[in-house]
Backbone bond lengths (Angstrom), bond angles and torsions (degrees), N, CA, C in turn:
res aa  C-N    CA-C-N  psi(-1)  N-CA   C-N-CA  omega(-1)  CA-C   N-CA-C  phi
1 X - - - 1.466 - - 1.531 109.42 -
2 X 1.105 120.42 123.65 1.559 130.07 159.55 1.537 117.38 -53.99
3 X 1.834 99.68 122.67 1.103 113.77 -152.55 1.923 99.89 -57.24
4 X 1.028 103.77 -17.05 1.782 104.03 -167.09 1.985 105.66 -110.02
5 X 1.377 100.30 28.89 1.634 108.98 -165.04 1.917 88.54 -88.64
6 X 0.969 115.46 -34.40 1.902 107.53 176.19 1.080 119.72 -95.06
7 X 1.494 117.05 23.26 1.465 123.49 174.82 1.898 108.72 -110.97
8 X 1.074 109.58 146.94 1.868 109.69 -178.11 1.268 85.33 -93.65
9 X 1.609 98.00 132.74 1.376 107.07 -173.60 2.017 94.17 -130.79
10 X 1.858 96.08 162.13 1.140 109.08 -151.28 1.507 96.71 -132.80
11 X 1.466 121.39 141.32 1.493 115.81 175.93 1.638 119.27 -57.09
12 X 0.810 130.54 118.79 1.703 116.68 153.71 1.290 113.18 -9.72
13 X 0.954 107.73 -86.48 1.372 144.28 -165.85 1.862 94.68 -22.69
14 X 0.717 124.54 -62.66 1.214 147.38 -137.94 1.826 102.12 -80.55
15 X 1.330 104.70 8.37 1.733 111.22 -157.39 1.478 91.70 -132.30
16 X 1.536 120.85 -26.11 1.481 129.40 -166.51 1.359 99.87 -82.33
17 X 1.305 109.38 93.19 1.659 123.03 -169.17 1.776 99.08 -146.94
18 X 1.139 117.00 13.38 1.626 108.48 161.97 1.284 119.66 -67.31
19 X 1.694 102.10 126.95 1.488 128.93 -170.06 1.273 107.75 -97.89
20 X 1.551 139.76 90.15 1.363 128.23 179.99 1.491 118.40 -69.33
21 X 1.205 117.25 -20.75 1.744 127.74 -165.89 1.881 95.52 -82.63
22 X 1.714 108.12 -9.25 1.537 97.44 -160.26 1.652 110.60 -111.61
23 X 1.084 146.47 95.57 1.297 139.82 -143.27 2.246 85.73 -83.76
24 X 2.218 99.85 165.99 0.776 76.72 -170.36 2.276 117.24 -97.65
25 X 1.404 98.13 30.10 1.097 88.05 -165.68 1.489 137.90 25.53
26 X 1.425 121.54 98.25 1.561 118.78 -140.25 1.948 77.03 -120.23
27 X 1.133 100.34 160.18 1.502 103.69 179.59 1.861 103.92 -98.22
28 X 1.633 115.29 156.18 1.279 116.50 158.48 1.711 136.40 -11.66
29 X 1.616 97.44 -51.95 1.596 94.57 177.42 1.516 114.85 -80.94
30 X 1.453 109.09 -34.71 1.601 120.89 -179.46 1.556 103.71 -58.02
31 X 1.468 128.86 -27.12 1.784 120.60 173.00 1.677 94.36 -91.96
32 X 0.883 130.56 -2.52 1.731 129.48 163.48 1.722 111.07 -69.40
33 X 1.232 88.42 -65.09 1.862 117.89 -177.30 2.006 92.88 -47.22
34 X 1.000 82.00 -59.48 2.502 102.16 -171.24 1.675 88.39 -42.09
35 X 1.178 117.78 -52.43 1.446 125.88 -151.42 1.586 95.73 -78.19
36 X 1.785 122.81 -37.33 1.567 112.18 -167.26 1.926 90.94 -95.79
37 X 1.467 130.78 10.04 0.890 126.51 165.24 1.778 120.41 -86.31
38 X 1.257 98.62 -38.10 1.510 114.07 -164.61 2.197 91.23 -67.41
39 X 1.276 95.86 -65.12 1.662 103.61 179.33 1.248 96.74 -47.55
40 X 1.495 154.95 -86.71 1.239 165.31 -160.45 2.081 78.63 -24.47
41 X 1.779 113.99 -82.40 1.211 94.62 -155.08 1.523 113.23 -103.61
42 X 1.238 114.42 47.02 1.253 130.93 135.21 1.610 129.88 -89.52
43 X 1.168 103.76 -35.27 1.480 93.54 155.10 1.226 133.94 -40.75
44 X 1.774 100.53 -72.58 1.542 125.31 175.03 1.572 98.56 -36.46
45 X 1.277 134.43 -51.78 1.776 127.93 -146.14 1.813 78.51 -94.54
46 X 1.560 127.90 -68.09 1.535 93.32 -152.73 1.613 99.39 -57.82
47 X 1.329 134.93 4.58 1.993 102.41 176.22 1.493 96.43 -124.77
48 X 1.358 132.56 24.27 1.125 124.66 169.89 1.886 105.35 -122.50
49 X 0.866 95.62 -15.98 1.920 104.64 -142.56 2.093 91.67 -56.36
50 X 1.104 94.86 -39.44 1.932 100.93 -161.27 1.542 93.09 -75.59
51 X 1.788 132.17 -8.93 1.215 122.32 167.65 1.104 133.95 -66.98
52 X 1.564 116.21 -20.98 1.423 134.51 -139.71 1.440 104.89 -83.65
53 X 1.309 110.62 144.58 1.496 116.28 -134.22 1.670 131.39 165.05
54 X 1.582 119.45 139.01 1.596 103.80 165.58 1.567 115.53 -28.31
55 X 1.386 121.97 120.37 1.207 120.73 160.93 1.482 107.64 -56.62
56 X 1.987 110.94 167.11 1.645 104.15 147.63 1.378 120.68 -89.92
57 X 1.386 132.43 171.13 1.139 127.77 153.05 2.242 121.16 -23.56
58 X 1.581 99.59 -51.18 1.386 119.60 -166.64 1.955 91.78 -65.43
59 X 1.115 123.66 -53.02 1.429 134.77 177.88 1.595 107.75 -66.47
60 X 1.215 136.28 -7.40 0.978 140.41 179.58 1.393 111.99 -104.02
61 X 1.043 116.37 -36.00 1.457 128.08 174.19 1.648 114.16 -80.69
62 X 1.184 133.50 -30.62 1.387 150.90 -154.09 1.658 78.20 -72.87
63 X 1.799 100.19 153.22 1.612 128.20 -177.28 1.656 93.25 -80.76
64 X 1.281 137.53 147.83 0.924 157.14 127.75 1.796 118.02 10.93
65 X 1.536 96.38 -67.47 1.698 101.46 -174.33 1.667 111.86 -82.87
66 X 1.413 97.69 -12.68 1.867 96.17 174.89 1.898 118.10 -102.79
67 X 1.392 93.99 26.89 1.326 78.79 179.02 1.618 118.02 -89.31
68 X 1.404 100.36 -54.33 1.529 121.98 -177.71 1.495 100.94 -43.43
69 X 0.997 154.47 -32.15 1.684 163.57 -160.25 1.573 88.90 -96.66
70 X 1.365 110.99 -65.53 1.645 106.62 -158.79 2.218 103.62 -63.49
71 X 1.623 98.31 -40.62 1.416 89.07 179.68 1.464 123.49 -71.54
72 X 1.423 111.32 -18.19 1.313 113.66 177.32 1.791 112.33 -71.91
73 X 1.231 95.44 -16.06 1.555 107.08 178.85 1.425 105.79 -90.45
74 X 1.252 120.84 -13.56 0.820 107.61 -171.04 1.982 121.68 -141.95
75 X 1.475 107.43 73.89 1.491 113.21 -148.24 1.487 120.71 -72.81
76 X 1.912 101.94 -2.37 1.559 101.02 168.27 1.621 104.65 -100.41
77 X 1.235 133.37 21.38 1.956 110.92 146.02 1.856 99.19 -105.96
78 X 1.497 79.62 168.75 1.526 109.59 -174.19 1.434 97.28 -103.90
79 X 1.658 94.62 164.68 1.379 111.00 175.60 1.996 99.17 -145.67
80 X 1.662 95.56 138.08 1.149 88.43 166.21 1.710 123.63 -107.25
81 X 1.593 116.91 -126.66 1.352 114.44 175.99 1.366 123.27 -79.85
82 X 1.127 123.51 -22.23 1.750 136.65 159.61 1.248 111.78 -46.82
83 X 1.463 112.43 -59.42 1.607 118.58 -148.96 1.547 89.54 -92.61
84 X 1.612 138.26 -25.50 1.207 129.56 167.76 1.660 101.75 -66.15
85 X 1.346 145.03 -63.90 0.995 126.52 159.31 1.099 139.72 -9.15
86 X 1.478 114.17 -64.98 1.321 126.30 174.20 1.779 128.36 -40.51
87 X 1.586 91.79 -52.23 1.415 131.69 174.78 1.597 100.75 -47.53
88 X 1.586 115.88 -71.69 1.134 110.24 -174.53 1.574 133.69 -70.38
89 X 1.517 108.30 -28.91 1.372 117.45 147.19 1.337 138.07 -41.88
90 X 0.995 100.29 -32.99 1.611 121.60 173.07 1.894 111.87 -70.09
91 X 1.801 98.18 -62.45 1.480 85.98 -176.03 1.844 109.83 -90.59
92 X 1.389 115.73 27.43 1.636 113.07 173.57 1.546 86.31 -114.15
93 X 1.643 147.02 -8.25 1.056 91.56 -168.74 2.357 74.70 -112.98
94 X 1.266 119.40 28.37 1.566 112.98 -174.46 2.242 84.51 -99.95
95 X 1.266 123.25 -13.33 1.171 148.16 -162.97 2.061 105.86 -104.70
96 X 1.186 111.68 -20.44 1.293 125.85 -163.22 1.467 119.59 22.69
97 X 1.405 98.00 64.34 1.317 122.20 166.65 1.824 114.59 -102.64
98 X 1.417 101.75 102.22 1.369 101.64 -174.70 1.688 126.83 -46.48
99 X 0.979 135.70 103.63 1.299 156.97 165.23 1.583 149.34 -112.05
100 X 1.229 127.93 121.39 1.066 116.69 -160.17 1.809 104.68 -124.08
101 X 1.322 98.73 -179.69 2.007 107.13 -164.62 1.350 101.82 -102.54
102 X 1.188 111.09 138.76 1.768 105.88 168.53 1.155 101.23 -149.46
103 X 1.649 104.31 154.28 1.324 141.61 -177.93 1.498 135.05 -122.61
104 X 1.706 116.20 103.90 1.500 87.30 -172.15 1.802 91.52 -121.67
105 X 1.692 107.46 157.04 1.140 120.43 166.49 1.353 137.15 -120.78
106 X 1.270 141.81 117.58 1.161 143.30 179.72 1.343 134.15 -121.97
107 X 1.611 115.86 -158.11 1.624 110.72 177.94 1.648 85.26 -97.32
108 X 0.823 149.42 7.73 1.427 139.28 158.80 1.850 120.97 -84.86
109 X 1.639 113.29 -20.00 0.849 121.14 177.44 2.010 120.96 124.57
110 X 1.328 105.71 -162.93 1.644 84.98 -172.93 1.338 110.04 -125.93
111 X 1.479 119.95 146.84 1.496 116.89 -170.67 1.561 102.71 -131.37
112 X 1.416 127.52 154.43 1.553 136.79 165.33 1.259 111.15 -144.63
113 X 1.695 107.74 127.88 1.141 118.29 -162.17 2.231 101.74 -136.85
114 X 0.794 94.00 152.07 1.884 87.32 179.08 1.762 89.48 -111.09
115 X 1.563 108.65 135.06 1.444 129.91 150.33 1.485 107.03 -100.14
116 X 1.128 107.30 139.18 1.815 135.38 143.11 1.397 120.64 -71.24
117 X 1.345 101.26 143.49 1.859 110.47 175.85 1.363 103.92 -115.93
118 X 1.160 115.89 132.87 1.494 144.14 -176.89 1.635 124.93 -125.03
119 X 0.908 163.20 138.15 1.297 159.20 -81.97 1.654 104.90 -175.63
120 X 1.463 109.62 123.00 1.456 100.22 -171.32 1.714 89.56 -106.92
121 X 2.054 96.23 -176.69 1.760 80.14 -164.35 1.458 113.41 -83.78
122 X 1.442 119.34 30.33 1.651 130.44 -154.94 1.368 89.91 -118.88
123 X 1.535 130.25 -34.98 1.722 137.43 177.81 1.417 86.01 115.08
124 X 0.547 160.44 0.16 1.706 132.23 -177.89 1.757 109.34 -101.88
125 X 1.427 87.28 165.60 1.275 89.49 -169.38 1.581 147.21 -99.44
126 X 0.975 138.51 143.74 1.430 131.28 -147.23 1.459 107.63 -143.97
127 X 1.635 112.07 118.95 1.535 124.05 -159.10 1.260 104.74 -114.74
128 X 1.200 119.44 134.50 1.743 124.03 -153.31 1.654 94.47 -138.35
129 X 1.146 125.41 111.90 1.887 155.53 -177.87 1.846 87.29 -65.97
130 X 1.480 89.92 129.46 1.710 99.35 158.18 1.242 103.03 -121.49
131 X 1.707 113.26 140.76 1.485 111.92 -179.55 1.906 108.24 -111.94
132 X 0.656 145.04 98.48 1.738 124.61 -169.83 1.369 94.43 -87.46
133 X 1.205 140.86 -32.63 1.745 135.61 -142.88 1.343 82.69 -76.39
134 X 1.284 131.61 -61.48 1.622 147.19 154.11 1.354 116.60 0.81
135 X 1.810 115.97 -60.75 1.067 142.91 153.69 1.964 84.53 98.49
136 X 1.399 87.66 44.38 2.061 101.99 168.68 1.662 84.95 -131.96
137 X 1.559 87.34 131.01 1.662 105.11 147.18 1.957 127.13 -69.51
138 X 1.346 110.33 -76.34 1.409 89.43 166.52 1.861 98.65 -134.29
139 X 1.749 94.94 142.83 1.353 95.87 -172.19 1.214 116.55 -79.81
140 X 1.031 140.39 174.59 1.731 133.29 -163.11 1.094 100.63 -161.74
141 X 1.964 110.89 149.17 1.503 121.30 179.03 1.339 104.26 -108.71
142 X 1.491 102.71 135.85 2.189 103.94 -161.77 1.289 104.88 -125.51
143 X 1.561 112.81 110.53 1.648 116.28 168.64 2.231 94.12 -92.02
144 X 1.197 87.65 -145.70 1.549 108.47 -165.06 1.610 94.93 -98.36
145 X 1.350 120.18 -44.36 1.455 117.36 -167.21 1.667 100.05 -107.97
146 X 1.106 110.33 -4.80 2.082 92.42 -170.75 1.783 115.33 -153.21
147 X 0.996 157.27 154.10 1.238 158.11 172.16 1.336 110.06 -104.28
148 X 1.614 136.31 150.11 1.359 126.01 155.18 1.468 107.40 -137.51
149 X 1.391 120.70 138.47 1.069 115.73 130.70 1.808 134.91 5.91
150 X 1.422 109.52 133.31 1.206 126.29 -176.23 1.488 116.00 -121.57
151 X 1.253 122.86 94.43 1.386 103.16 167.99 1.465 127.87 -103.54
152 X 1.243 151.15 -178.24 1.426 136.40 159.30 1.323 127.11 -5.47
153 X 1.428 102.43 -84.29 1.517 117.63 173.09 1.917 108.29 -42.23
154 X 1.338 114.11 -61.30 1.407 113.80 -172.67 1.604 125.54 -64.48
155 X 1.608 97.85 -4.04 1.819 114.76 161.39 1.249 112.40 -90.05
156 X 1.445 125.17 -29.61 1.030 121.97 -166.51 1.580 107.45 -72.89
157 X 1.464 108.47 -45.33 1.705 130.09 176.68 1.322 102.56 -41.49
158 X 1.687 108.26 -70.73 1.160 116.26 -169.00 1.647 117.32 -50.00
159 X 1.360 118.04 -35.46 1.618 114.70 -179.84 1.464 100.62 -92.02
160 X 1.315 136.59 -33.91 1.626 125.20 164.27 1.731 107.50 -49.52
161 X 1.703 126.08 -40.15 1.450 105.64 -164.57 1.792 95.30 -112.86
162 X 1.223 124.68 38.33 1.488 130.56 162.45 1.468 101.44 63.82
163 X 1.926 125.86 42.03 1.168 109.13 178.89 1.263 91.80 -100.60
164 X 1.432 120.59 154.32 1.632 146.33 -167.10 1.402 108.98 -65.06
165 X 0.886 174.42 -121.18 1.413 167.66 132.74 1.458 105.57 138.43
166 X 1.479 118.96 23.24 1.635 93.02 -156.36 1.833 92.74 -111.46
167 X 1.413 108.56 -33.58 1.509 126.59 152.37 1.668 94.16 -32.04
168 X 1.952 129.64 120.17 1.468 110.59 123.40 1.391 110.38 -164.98
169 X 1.317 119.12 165.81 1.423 118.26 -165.28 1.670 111.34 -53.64
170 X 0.991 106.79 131.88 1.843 109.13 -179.95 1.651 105.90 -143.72
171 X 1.622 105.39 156.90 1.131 105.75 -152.67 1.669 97.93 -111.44
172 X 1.766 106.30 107.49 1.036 118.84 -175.58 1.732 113.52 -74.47
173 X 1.646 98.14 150.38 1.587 104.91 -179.46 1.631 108.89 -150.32
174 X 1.743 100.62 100.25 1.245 118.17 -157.32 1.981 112.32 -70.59
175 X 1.695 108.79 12.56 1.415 112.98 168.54 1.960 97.20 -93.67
176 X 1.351 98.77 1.52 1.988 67.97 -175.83 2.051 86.03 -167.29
177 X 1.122 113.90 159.46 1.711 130.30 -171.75 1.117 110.32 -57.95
178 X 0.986 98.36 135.76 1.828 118.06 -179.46 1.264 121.16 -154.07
179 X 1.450 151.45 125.33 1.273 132.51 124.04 1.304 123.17 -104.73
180 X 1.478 111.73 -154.32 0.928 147.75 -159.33 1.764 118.52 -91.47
181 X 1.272 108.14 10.52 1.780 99.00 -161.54 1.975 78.79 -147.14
182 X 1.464 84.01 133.97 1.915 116.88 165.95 1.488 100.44 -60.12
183 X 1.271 111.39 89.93 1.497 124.07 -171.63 2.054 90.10 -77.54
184 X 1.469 94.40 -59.15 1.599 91.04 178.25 1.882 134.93 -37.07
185 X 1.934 88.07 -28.16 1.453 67.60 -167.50 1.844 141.01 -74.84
186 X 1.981 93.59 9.92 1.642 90.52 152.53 1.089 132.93 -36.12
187 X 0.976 117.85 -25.30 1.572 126.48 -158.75 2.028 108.61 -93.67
188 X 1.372 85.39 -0.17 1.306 76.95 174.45 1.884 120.91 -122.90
189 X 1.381 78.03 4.12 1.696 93.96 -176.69 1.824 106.45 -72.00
190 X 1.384 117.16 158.37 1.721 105.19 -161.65 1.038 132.40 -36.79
191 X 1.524 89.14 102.18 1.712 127.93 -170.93 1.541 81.51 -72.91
192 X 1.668 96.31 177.25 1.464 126.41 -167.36 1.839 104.54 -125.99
193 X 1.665 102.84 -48.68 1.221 109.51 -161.94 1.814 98.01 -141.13
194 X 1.226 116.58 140.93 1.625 105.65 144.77 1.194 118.69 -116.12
195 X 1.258 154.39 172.52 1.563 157.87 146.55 1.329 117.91 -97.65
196 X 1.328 137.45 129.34 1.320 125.72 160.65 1.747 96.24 -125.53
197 X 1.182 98.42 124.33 1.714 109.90 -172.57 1.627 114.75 -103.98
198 X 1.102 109.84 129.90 1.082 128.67 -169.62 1.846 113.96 -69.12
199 X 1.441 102.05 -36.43 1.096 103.38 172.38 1.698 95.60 -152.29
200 X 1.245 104.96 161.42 1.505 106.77 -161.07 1.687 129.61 -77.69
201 X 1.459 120.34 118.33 1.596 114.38 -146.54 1.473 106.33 -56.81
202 X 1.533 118.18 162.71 1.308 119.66 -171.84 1.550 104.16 -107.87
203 X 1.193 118.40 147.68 1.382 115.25 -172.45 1.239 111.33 -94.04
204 X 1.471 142.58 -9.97 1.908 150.38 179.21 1.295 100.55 -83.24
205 X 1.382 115.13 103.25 1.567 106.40 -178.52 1.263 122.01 -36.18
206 X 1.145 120.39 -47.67 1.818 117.59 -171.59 1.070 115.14 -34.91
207 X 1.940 113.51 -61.39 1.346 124.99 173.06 1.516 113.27 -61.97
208 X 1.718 115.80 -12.73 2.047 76.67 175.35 1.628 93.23 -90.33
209 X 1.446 122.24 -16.40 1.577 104.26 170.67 1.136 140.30 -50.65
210 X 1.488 92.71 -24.07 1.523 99.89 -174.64 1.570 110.76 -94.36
211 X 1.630 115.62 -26.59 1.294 103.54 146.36 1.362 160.38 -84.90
212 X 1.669 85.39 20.02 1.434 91.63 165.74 1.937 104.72 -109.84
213 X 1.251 108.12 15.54 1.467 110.05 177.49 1.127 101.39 -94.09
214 X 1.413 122.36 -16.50 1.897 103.72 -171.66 1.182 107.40 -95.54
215 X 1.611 95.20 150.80 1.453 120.80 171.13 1.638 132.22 -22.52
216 X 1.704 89.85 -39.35 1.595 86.79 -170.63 1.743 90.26 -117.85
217 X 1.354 111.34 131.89 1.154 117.60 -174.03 1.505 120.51 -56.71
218 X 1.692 141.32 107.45 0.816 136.77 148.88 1.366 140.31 10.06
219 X 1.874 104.01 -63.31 1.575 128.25 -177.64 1.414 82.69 -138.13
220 X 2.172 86.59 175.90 1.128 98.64 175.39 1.536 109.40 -116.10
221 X 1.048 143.61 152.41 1.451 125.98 -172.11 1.709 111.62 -91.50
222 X 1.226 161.19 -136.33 1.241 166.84 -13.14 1.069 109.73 -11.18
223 X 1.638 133.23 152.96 1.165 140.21 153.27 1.895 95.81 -158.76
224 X 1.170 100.66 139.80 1.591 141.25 158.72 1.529 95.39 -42.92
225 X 1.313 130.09 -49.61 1.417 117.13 -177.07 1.525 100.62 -137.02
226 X 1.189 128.87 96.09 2.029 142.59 -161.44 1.114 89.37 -85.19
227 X 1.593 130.36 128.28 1.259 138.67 123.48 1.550 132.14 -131.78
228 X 1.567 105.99 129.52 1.350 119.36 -164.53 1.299 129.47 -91.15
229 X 1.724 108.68 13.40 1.309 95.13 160.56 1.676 145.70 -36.69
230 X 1.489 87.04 -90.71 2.199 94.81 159.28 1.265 118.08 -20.74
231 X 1.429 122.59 -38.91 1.656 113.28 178.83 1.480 111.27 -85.89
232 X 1.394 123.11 -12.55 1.630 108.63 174.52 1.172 95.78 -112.19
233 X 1.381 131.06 -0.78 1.585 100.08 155.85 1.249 123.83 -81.11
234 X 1.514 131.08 -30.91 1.096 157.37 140.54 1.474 106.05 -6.73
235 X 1.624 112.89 -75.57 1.696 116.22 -179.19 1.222 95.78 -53.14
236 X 1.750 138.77 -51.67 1.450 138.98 -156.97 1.566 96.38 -56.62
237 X 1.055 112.51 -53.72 1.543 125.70 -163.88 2.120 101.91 -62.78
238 X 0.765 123.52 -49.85 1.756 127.11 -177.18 1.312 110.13 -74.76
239 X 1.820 101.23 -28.25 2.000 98.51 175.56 1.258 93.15 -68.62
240 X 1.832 117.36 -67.05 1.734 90.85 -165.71 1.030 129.82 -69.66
241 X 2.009 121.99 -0.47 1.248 101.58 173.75 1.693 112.01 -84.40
242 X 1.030 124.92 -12.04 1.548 122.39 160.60 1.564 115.93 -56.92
243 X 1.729 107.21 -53.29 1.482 96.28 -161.31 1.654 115.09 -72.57
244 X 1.641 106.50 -0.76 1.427 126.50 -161.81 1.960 95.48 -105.21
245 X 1.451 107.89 -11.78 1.738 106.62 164.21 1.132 107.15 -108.60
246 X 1.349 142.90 -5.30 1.127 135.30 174.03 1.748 101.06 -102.01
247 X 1.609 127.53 -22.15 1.480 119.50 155.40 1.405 104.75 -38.01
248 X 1.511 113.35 -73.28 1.176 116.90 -164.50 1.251 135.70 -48.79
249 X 1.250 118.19 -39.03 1.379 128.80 175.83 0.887 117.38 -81.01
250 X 1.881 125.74 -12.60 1.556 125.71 177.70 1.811 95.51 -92.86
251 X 1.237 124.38 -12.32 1.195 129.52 169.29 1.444 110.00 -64.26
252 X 1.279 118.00 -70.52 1.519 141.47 163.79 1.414 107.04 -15.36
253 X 1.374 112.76 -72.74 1.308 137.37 -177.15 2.004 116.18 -43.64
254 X 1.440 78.73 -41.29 1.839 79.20 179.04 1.289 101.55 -88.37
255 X 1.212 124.87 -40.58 1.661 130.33 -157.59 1.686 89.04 -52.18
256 X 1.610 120.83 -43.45 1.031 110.42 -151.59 1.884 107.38 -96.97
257 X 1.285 105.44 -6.89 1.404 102.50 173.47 1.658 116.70 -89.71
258 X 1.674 110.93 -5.69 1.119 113.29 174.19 1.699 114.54 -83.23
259 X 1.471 104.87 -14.25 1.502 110.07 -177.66 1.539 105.23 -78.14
260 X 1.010 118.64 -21.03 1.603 124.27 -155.12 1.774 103.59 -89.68
């Protein structure tokens, strides 16, 4: 079975709606929110940034909210794009700054990065990609009069229709290598799959089994080629095993009022 066969999956295609002519007009609190985002992962990069690196097994395994403490304690392991994820997920959602996990996969290989949602002045919503491996906080699309926001989808556009993006401000740290160029964005050139997760995947197999058994999907999938079998057999399979525990116990239930 294909590891993504019980997930409802969604075309790509169908998300590649970046508007360059349209700036994103962000409202008052959303350049408030930008500002407790940017500090949040500026912190993380000037005391993490010179780590970045093969994780170990032990850093790979570690929960989410204990990493940033344990690596700061500890400045000879590395961390790569997961465990920076992790990191920042952790202190945007101890911050309740809405944020979510993403995942993209390709023939170039696999990347995870956490976006923020920010608020334009119309209410709707607008999801902005943090890259640290990059050693960029959030990447941005730059005419002469306006900047926008970058999220998944609007990288993906941009390297499917040859827009430049590879130029962007990053936050140099003259104890260890850095430039100037979106080394990551291979990773977004023809992708296979993306993930945007609803809540953040668990690494003990049992628990991601079991979240891919529930009802309401975990993540959301993209794929280049969507098919939804596995996920409606999946729902078929949990309805009858419900309506087949609630047989039983309404069975139960009489068997035992007829004894009485």
């Amino acid at each position: 079975m294909a590891k993504d066969s019980l997930d409802y999956q969604r075309p790509i295609a169908e998300k590649l709606v970046f508007n360059p002519n349209r700036p994103d007009n962000l409202s008052e609190d959303a350049f408030q929110k930008m500002g407790d985002v940017l500090n949040i992962g500026m912190n993380i990069l000037e005391h993490l940034q010179c780590q970045t690196g093969a994780p170990s097994s032990k850093i790979e395994s570690m929960q989410a909210c204990d990493l940033k403490e344990y690596l700061w304690q500890h400045p000879q392991d590395s961390l790569w794009c997961e465990q920076y994820a992790k990191i920042l997920w952790c202190d945007f959602k101890n911050r309740q700054i809405e944020a979510r996990y993403v995942a993209v996969s390709g023939e170039n290989g696999n990347h995870s990065f956490v976006e923020c949602a920010f608020t334009s002045d119309n209410g709707s919503k607008i999801w902005a990609s943090l890259q640290p491996t990059s050693s960029i906080l959030i990447p941005l699309f730059r005419t002469e009069n306006y900047t926008k926001v970058l999220n998944v989808f609007d990288i993906i556009y941009c390297q499917k229709t040859n827009i430049d993006i590879g130029k962007q401000k990053h936050l140099s740290n003259e104890d260890c290598q850095t430039n100037t160029i979106f080394k990551d964005l291979k990773y977004f050139k023809n992708l296979e799959q993306v993930y945007i997760y609803r809540t953040f995947p668990k690494t003990n197999r049992v628990y991601k089994l079991i979240q891919k058994l529930q009802a309401i999907p975990y993540r959301t999938v993209y794929t280049a080629h969507p098919s939804n079998w596995g996920f409606y057999i999946k729902i078929l399979i949990v309805y009858l095993l419900f309506m087949g525990s609630l047989l039983v116990f309404l069975i139960k239930k009489i068997l035992w009022i007829l004894k009485m």
